[in-house]
N, C-alpha and C positions, 0 to 999 in steps of 0.2 A: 763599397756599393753606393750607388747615385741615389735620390730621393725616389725618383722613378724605377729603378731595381726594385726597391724596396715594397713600390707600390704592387709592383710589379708583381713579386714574390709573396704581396698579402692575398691580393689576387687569387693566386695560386693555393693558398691555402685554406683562403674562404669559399674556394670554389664559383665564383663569379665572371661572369665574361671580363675579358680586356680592356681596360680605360671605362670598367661604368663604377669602380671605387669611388665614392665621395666621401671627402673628408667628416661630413657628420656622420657618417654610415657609423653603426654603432651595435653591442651585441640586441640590441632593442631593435634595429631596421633589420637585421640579418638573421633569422633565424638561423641559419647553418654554423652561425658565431658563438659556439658552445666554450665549455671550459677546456674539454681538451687541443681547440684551435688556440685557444689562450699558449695552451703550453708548445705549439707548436711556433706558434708567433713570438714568446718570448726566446726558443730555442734559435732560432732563426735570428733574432736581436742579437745573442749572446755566440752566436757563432761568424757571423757575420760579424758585427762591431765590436766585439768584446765586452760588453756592457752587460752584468749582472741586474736581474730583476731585480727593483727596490721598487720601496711604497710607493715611490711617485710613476712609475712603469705602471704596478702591477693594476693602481687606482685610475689610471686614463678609462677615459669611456669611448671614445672615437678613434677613429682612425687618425683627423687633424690632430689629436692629443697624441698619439702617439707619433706623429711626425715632429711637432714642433718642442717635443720630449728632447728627440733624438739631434733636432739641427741644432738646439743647444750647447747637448751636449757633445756638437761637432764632429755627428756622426759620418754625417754625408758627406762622400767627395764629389769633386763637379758641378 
């Protein structure tokens, strides 16, 4: 999955229009960003990347934190 998938696919789960994610958006900007989008977003992580939640996953506050999480850890293709 590309960066953009992914955004893509948060999108979708935050229930938000198309390309209006921003990287600060955060469960504090989104009310709809409850605990169990958490778990559907780490479902999503973990099915897609293979990557198990850990402290530093489950402690991101944003969306930018959870991207630059994931390009670290050489998630993204493309």
């Amino acid at each position: 999955m590309t960066r953009s998938g992914f955004l893509s696919a948060m999108e979708d789960i935050l229930d938000v229009s198309k390309q209006t994610l921003r990287t600060e958006d955060s469960r504090d900007t989104l009310e709809q960003w409850t605990s169990l989008k958490d778990v559907q977003i780490f479902h999503l992580i973990t099915g897609e990347f293979g990557i198990e939640p850990d402290a530093e996953l489950i402690e991101a506050e944003t969306v930018g934190d959870l991207v630059t999480i994931l390009q670290r850890r050489g998630a993204f293709r493309g």
